[in-house]
C-alpha positions in Angstrom: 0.0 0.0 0.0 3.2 2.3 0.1 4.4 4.6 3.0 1.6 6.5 4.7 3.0 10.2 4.6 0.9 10.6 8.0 3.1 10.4 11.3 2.5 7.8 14.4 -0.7 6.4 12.9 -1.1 2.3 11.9 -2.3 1.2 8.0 -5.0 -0.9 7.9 -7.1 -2.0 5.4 -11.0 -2.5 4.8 -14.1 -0.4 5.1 -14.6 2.5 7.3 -15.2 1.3 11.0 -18.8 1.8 12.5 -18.9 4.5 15.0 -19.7 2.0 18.0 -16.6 0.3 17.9 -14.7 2.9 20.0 -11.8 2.8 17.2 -12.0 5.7 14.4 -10.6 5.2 11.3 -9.5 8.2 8.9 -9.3 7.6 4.7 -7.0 10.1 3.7 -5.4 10.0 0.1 -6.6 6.2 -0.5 -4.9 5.0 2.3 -7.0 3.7 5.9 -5.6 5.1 8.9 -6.6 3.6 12.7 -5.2 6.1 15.2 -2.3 5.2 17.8 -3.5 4.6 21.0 -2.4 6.7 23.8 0.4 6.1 25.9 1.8 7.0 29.3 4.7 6.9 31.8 2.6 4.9 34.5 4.9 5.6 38.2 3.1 2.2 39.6 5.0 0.4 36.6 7.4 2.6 36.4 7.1 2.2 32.3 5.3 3.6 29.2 1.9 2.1 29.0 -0.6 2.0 26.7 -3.8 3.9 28.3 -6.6 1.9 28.6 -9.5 2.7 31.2 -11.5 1.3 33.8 -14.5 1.5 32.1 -15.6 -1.6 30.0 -17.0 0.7 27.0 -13.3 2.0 27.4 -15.3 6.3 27.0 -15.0 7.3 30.8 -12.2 8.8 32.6 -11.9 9.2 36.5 -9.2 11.7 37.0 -7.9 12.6 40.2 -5.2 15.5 41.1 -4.2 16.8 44.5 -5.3 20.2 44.6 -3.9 23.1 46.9 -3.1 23.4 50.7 -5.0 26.6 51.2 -2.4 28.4 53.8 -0.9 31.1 51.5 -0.9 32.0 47.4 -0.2 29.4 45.2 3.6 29.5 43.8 4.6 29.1 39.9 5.7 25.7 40.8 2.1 24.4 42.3 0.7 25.4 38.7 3.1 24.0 36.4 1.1 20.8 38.1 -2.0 22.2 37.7 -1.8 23.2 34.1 -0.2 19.5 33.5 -3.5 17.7 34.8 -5.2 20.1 32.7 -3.5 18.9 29.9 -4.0 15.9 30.2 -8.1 16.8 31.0 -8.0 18.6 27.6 -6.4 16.0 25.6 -8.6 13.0 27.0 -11.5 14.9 26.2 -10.4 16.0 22.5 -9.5 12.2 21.8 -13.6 11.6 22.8 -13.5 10.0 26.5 -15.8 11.6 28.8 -14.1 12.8 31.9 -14.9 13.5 35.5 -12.2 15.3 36.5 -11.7 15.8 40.9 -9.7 18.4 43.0 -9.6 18.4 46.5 -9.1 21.7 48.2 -6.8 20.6 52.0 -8.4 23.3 54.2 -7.1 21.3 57.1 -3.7 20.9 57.7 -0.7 21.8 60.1 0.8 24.8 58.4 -3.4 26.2 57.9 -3.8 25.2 62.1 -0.7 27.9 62.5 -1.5 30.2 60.1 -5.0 30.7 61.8 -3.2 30.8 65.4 -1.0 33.4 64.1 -4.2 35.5 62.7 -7.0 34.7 64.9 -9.1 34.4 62.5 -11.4 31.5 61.8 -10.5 28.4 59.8 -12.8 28.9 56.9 -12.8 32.6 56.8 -8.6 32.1 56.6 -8.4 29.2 54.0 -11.6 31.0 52.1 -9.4 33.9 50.8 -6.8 31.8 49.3 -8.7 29.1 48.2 -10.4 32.1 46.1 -7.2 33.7 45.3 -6.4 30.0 43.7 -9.4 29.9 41.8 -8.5 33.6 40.4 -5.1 32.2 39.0 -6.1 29.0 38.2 -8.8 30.6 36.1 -6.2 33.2 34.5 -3.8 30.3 33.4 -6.7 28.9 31.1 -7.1 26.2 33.3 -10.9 24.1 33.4 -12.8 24.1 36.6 -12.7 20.5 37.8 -15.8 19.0 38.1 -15.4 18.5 41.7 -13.4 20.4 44.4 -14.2 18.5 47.5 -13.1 20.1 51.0 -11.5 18.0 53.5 -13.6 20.2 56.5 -16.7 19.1 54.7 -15.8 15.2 54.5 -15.1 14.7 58.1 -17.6 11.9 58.0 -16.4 10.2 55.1 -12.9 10.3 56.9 -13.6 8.9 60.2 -15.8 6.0 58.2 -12.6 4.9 56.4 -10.5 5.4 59.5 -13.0 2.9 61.0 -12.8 0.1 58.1 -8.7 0.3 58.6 -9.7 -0.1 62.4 -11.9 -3.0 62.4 -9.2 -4.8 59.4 -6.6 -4.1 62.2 -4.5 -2.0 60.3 -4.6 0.9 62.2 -4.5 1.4 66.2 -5.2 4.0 69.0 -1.8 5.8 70.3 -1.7 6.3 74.4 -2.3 10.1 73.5 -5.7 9.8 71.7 -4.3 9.9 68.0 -5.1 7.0 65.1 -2.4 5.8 63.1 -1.9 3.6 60.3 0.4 0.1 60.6 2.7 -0.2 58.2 4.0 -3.5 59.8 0.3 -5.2 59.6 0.0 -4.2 56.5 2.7 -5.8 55.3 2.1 -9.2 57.5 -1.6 -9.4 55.6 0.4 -10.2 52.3 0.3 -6.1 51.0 3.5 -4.1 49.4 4.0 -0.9 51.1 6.8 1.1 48.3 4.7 0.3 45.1 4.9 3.6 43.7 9.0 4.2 45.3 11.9 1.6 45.8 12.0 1.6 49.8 15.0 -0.4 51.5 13.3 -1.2 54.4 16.9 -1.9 56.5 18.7 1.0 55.4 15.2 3.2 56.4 14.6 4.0 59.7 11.3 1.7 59.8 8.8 1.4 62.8 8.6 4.7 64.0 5.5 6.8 64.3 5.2 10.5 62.9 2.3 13.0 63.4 3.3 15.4 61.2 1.7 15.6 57.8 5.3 16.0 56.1 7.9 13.6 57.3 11.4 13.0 56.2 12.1 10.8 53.3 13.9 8.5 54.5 11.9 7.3 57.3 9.4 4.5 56.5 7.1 5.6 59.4 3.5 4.9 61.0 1.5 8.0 60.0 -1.5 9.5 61.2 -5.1 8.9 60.1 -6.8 10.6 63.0 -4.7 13.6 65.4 -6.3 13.9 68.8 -7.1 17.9 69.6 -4.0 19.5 71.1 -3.5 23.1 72.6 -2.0 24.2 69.6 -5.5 23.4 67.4 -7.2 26.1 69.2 -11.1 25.3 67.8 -10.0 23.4 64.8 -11.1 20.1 65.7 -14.6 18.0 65.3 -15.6 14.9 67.5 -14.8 11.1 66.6 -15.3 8.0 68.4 -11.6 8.0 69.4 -12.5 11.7 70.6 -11.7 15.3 69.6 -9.5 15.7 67.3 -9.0 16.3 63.2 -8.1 14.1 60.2 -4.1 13.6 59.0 -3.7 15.1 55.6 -3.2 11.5 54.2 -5.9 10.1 54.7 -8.1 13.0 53.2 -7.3 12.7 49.9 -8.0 9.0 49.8 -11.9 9.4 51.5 -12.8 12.2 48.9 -11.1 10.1 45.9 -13.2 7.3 46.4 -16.2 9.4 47.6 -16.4 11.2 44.0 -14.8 8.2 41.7 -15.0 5.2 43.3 -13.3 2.6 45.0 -10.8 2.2 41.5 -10.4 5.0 39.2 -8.1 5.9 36.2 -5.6 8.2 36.3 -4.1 9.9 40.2 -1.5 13.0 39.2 0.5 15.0 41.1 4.1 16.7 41.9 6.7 14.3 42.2 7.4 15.7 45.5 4.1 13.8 46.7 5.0 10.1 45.7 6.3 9.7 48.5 5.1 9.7 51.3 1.8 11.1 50.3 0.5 9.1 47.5 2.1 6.1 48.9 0.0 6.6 51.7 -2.8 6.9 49.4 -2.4 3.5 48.4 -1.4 1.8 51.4 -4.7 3.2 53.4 -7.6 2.8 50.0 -6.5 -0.7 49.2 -5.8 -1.6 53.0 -9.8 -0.5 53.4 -10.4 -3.4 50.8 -12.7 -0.5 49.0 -11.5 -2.3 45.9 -13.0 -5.1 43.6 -11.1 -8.4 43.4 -8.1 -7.9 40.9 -8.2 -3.9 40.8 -5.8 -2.0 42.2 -6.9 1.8 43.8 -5.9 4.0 40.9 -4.4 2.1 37.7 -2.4 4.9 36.7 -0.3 7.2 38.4 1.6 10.9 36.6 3.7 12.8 38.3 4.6 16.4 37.1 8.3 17.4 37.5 9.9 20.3 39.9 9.6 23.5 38.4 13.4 25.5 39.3 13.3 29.3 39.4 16.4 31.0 38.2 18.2 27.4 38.4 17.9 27.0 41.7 15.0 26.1 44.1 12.4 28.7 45.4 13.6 30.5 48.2 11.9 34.1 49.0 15.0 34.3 50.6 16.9 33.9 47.2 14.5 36.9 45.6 13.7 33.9 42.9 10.1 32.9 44.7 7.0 34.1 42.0 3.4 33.8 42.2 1.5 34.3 39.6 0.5 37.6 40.4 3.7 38.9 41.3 4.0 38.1 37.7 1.1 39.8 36.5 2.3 42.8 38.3 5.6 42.8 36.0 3.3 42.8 32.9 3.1 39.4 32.1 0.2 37.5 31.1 -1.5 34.0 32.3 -1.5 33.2 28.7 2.2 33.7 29.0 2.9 31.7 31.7 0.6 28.9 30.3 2.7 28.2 27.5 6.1 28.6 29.2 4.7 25.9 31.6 3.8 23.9 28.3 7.1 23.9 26.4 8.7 21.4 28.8 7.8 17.8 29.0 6.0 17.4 32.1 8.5 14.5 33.5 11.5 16.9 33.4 12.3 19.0 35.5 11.7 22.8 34.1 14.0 26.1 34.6 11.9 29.0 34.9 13.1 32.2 34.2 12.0 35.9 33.3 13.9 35.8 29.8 11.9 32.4 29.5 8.5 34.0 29.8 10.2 36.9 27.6 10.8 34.2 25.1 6.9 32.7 25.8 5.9 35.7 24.6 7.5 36.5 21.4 6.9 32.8 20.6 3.0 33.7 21.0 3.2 36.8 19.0 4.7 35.0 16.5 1.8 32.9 16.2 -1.1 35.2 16.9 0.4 37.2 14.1 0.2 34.3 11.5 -3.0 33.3 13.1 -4.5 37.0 12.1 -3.5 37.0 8.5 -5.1 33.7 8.0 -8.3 35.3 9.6 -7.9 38.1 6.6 -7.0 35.7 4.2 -10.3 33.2 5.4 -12.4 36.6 5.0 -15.0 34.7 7.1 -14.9 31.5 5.1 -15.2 28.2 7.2 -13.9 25.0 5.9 -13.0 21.5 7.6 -9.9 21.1 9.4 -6.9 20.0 7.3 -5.5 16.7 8.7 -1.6 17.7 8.8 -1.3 19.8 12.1 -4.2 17.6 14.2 -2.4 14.2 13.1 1.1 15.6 13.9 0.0 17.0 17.0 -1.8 14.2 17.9 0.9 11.8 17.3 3.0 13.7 19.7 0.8 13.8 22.3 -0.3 10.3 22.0 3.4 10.0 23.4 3.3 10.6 26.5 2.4 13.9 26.3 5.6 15.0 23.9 4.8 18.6 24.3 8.1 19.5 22.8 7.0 17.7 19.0 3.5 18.9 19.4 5.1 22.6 19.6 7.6 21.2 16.7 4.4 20.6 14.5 2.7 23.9 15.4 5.8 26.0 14.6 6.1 24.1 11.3 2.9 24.9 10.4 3.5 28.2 11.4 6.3 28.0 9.0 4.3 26.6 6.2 1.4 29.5 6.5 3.2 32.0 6.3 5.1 31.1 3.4 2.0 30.5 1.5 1.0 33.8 2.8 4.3 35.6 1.3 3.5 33.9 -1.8 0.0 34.5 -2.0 -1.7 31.0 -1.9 -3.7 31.0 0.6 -7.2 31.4 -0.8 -10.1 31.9 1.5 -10.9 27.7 1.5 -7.5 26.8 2.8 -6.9 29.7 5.0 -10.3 28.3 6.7 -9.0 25.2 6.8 -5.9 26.1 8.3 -8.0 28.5 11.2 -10.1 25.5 11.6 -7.4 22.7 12.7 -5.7 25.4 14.8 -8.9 25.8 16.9 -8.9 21.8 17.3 -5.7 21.8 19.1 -6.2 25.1 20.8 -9.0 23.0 22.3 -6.4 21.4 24.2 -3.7 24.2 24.4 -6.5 26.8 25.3 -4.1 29.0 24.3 -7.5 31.5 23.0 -6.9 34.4 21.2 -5.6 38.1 21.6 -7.8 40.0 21.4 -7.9 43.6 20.6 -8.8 44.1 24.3 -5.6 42.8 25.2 -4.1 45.6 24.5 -3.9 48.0 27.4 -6.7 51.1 26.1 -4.2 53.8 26.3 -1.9 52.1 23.8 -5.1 51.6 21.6 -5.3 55.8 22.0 -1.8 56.4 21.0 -2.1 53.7 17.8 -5.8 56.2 17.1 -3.6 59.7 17.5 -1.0 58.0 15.2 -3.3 57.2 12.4 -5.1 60.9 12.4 -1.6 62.1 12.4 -0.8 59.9 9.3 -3.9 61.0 7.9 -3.2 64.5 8.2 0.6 64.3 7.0 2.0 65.2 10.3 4.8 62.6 9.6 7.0 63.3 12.6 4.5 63.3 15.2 3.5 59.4 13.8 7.1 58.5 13.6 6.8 60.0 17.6 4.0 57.7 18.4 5.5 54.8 16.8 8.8 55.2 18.9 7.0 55.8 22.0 5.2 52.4 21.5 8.4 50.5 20.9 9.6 51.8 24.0 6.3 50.1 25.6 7.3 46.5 24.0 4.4 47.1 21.1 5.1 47.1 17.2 2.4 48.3 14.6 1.4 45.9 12.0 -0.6 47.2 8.5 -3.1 45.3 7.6 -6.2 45.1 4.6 -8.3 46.1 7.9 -6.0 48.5 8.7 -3.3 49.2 11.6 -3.6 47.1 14.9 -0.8 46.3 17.5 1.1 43.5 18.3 3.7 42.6 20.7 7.9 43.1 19.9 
């Protein structure tokens, strides 16, 4: 049948496949194309797997990602995670499962208990403000509301019930000071693996010992806390259980609201990397210990884990001056947008340098493309047209790849490439120019990159580009060229077009 001139996608022949098979095949230029399947670096396997859900009609997705500890603004580094799962939300959806995508919000935990000793101030009216801060960023970095954004204060119940099943399985006991904690040793004895998602050398760790903290070091292979009995320090955070007052550890919060919203299995659990261990390890050790699982499935199937994000090469420190949240960005005159696609160019399992030239870089990589994106809107003149197949297959492809960002940018800057050469040359009628538009807004489904808009464009530079045009108009020649310096000296270039002059970032 020859060499199909379509990347990453499997000949096969016969007639077009019946839309209830689950498998769509594409005829392009004679030949039958099927699709590769997606694939995925799985931590639990600790290999590239091919992704294949839960659900026996193989459409829905249950999606799980540790959301924010609601003590302080979110850093840059929480939302290169964030923007990840919503990645991978994105590009589920655009391949035609159906997700239910989770978030819990931690509105309990040990740095939130001193933050509201510090401020006096109740617990919900404290974590509230940040939690809507969160929601304000999250929303400005183009990421989807989750379906679900459960709260840890509003699943106490929930919590002490699974703390009770890992009770009654003997897997967890009552310290002599009130607390509950889970039994790594018991666990173990009953025939269970406790290190599936890390390596653990159990005799070089210090096994045995019992932390209450929510954070403990790395190297200790530790009892941890399901249930922390009320202590001065708690002031009135702290709700009644059968093993008395007290609140839940932050473990064991994530794993009751999982299960609550997806089940007792799901699909997909992401996170940093810096939670593997001991968080989601605890995850696993406490859901499956509970026995909340059918025979033969294990409590998530596949585990991602987004890389540390480095500011200025080094870790953040405030101390170092090299800390940012995103609004101390959007104070400098950066852009969510911005930051979304700096966050983007990296492959999520390696480990990302952020830096201000980098998010200068970001966004003359996006002017660049909004520029060849508005000259195929005046070419298209309004027409519409199907997508052409290149730039979906080839970004497709990529992605199907565990997420290859760096070739899906590789085919979007190509066809960057391509369109504007055909734009130099003057061959891109209305029908292919629409084409063109049309494939870019199927992958910007998953980019969400949107579009500048005029209104991005700060209004007093829209004055200045007006004033300049009268002047123009009335041949004051110097007082344009004025204008036109002043907004270079702003970071803005002005761009004639068939609909006249409009701005666009140098």
């Amino acid at each position: 049948m020859g060499t199909s001139p379509f990347p990453k996608m499997v000949m096969v022949r016969g007639p077009r496949c019946c839309r209830h098979c689950g498998i769509e095949i594409i005829r392009r230029e004679g030949y039958l194309y099927r699709p590769m399947a997606l694939r995925l670096f799985n931590t639990l396997s600790r290999s590239v797997q091919e992704f294949v859900p839960l659900d026996p009609a193989g459409r829905h997705v249950g999606l799980y990602c540790c959301g924010p500890t609601v003590y302080d603004f979110a850093h840059i580094g929480n939302f290169r995670t964030f923007v990840f799962a919503d990645l991978v939300r994105r590009y589920l959806q655009f391949k035609g499962f159906t997700v239910r995508h989770v978030m819990n919000i931690t509105d309990v935990e040990d740095r939130i208990i001193h933050r509201v000793g510090e401020t006096k101030m109740p617990l919900r009216e404290y974590t509230a403000q940040y939690e809507a801060a969160f929601f304000e960023d999250f929303q400005a970095l183009g990421c989807l509301r989750p379906h679900e954004t459960p709260h840890a204060t509003e699943h106490i119940a929930d919590i002490i019930s699974l703390i009770k099943k890992l009770t009654a399985r003997g897997l967890a006991y009552r310290a002599s000071d009130g607390s509950v904690y889970f039994s790594i040793e018991k666990y173990q004895a009953g025939g269970a693996r406790y290190g599936q998602l890390v390596n653990l050398n159990f005799e070089q760790m210090r096994p045995g010992q019992r932390v209450a903290s929510d954070n403990y070091a790395k190297e200790a292979v530790a009892d941890f806390a399901l249930w922390k009995a009320r202590a001065d320090v708690d002031g009135a955070v702290f709700w009644p259980s059968p093993w008395g007052e007290g609140r839940p550890g932050w473990h064991i919060e994530c794993s009751a609201m999982s299960m609550k919203m997806l089940g007792g299995s799901f699909d997909l659990h992401l996170g940093g990397e810096d939670l593997i261990f001991p968080h989601h390890e605890d995850e696993i050790a406490q859901s499956e210990g509970a026995g909340a699982q059918e025979a033969g499935r294990p409590f998530v199937k596949y585990w991602m884990h987004a890389a540390h994000l480095l500011a200025e090469g080094k870790k953040m420190s405030k101390s170092l001056g090299n800390f940012f949240t995103l609004r101390d960005l959007l104070r400098q005159g950066f852009t969510g947008r911005e930051m979304r696609y700096a966050v983007l160019s990296a492959h999520y399992r390696e480990s990302f340098n952020f830096t201000l030239d980098g998010l200068r870089g970001a966004r003359m990589a996006l002017a660049r493309l909004d520029e060849c994106l508005a000259k195929l809107r005046d070419a298209a003149g309004g027409s519409t047209a199907p997508a052409e197949d290149g730039l979906v297959a080839q970004f497709s492809a990529a992605l199907d790849e565990d997420f290859n960002i760096s070739g899906a940018w590789g085919a979007v800057f190509d066809w960057v490439r391509e369109n504007n050469r055909l734009l130099q040359l003057g061959q891109a009628d209305p029908a292919r120019a629409a084409a063109a538009l049309a494939a870019w807004e199927k992958i910007d489904s998953v980019l969400a990159l949107g579009r500048l808009e005029e209104s991005a464009v700060p209004a007093e530079l829209l004055a200045l580009l007006e004033e300049r045009q009268a002047a123009r108009k009335a041949r004051d020649f110097k007082r344009a060229d004025a204008i036109r310096d002043e907004l270079k000296a702003k970071g803005w270039g002005i761009e004639d077009t068939s609909k006249g002059a409009r701005l666009k970032r140098l």
